[in-house]
C-alpha positions in Angstrom: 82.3 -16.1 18.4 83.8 -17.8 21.3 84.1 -21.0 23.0 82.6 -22.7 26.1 84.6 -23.2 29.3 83.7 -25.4 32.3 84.7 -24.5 35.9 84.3 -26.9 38.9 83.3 -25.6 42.3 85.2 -23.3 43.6 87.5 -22.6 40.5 88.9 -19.3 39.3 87.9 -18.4 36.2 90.6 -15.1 36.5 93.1 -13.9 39.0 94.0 -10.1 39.6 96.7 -10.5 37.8 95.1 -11.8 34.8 94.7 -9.7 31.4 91.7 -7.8 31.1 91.1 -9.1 27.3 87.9 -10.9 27.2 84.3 -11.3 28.5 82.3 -14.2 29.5 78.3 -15.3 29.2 77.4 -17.8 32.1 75.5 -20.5 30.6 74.6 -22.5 33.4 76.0 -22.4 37.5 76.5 -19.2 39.4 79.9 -16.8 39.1 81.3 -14.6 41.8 83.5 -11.4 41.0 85.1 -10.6 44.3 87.5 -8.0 45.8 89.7 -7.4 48.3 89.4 -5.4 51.8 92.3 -3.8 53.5 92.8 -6.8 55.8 92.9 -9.2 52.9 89.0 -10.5 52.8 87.7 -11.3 50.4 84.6 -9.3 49.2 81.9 -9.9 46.9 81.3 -7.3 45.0 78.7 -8.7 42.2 76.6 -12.1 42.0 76.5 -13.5 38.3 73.4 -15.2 37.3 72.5 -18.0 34.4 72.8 -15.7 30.8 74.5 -12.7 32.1 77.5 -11.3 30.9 80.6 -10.5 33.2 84.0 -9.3 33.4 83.0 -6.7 31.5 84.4 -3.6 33.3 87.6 -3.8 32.5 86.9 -2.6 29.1 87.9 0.8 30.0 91.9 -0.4 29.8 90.9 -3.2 27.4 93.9 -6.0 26.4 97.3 -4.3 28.3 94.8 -3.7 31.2 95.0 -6.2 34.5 91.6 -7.6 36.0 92.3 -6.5 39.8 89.4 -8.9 40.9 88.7 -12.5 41.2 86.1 -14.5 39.0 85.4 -17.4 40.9 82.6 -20.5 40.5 80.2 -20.9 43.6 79.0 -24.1 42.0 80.0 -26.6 38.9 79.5 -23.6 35.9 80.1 -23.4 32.1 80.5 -20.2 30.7 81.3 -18.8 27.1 84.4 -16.9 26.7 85.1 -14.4 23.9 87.8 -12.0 23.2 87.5 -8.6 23.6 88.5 -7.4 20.0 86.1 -10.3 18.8 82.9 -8.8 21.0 83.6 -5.0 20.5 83.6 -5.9 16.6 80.3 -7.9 16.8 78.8 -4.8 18.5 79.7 -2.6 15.6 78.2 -4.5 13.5 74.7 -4.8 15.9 73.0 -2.0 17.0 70.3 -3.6 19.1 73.4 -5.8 20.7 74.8 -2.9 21.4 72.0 -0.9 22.9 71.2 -4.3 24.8 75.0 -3.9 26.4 74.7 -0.2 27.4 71.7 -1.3 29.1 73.3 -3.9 30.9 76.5 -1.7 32.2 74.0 1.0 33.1 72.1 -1.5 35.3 75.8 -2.8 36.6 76.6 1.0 37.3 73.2 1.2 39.2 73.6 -1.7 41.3 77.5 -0.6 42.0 76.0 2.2 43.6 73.6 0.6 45.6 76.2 -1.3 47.2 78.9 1.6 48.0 75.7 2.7 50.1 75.4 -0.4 51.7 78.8 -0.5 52.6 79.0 3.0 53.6 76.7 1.9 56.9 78.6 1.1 60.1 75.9 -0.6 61.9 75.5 -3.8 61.6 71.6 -3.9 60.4 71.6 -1.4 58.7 73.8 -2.2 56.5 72.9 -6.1 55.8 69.5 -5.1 56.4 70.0 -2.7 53.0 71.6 -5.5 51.5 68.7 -8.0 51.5 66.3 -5.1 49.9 69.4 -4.7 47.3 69.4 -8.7 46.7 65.5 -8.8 46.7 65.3 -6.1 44.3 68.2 -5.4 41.9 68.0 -2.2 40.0 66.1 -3.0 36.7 63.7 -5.3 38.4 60.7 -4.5 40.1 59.1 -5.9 43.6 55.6 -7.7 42.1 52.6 -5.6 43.9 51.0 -7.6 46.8 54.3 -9.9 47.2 55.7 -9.1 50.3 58.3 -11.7 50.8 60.8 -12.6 48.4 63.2 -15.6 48.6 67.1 -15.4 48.7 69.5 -18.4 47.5 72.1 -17.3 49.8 74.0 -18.1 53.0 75.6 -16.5 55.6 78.6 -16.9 54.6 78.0 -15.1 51.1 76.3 -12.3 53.2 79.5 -11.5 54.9 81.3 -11.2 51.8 78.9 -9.0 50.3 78.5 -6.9 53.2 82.5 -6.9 54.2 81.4 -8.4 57.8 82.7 -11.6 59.5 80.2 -14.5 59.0 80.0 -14.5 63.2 78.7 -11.2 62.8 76.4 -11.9 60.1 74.5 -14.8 62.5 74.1 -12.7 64.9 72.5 -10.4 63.3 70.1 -12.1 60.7 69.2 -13.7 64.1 68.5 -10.5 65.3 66.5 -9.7 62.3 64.6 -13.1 62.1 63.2 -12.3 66.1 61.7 -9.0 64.8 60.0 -11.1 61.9 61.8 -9.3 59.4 63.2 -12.1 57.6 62.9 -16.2 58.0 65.4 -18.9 57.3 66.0 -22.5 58.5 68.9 -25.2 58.2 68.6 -26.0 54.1 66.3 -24.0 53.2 66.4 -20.8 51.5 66.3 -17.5 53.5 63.0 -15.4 53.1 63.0 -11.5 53.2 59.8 -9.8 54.2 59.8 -6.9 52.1 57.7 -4.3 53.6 58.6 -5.0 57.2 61.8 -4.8 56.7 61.9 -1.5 54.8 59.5 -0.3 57.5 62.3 -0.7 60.0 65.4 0.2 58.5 63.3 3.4 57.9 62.6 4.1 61.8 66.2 3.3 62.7 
């Protein structure tokens, strides 16, 4: 149905200005979809995972319509790109795809949500401390009974993005976090979010 595309790190795989005329399946790597703040930052406003679909929403002004965002590669990805009137007319065709999509946006709309509350907190814990719990546990998946602490592939400087904060800001206050025992990271190593505590907390502040 469509054909497979390779993007080194750091490559766009659309620029605001491209048409909004096709979607894309990562098959291997990691995909950003990032926005703009009113100073001109850059903002992350979804994380794209191995086998999920994306560029998606942009349907709703499909072909004449403009992306607005920017589809970037974190790392060395290959994705598979098909055309909007080719993947709306396997859909017709496929109930249980199509069900299977629905699903998927509604989890997107879910998550979109989650993250216009994040955003909506102006102090500084609270709202990348509402971010972790959002990374930890995206809506559609559930925190495994008895696991407390769940690991995070990400950096600081994909924290600020998500969270629309400077990447100073950010240190300062996972540092904050890490003191209280909240979370745990070290130089190359992948940061670890404790759950429960960290809930706990955000819900007394």
């Amino acid at each position: 149905m469509g054909r497979v595309r390779r993007y080194g790190k750091g490559a766009d795989i659309w620029r605001p200005e491209d048409r909004a005329d096709r979607i894309y399946f990562l098959r291997r790597g990691q995909i950003v979809v990032m926005s703009g703040d009113s100073e001109g930052n850059e903002v992350i406003m979804q994380v794209i995972e191995r086998g999920e679909p994306f560029g998606e929403l942009c349907f709703c002004s499909p072909e004449k319509g403009l992306r607005l965002t920017i589809g970037r590669a974190v790392v060395e990805s290959e994705v598979l790109e098909i055309t909007y009137r080719d993947f709306v007319s396997y859909l017709q065709k496929n109930t249980e795809a199509l069900m299977d999509f629905t699903y998927t946006l509604c989890e997107r709309l879910s998550e979109m949500k989650l993250r216009v509350g994040v955003l909506a907190h102006r102090g500084a814990e609270g709202r990348l401390g509402r971010l972790l719990l959002q990374l930890a546990a995206p809506p559609g998946q559930q925190h495994t009974e008895g696991t407390n602490e769940v690991t995070l592939h990400i950096g600081h400087e994909e924290l600020a993005k998500m969270a629309a904060m400077n990447r100073s800001h950010v240190s300062v206050t996972m540092g904050k976090l890490r003191r209280r025992g909240l979370v745990r990271y070290e130089r190359n190593r992948p940061l670890v979010v404790d759950i429960p505590a960290l809930t706990a907390y955000l819900s007394d502040s």
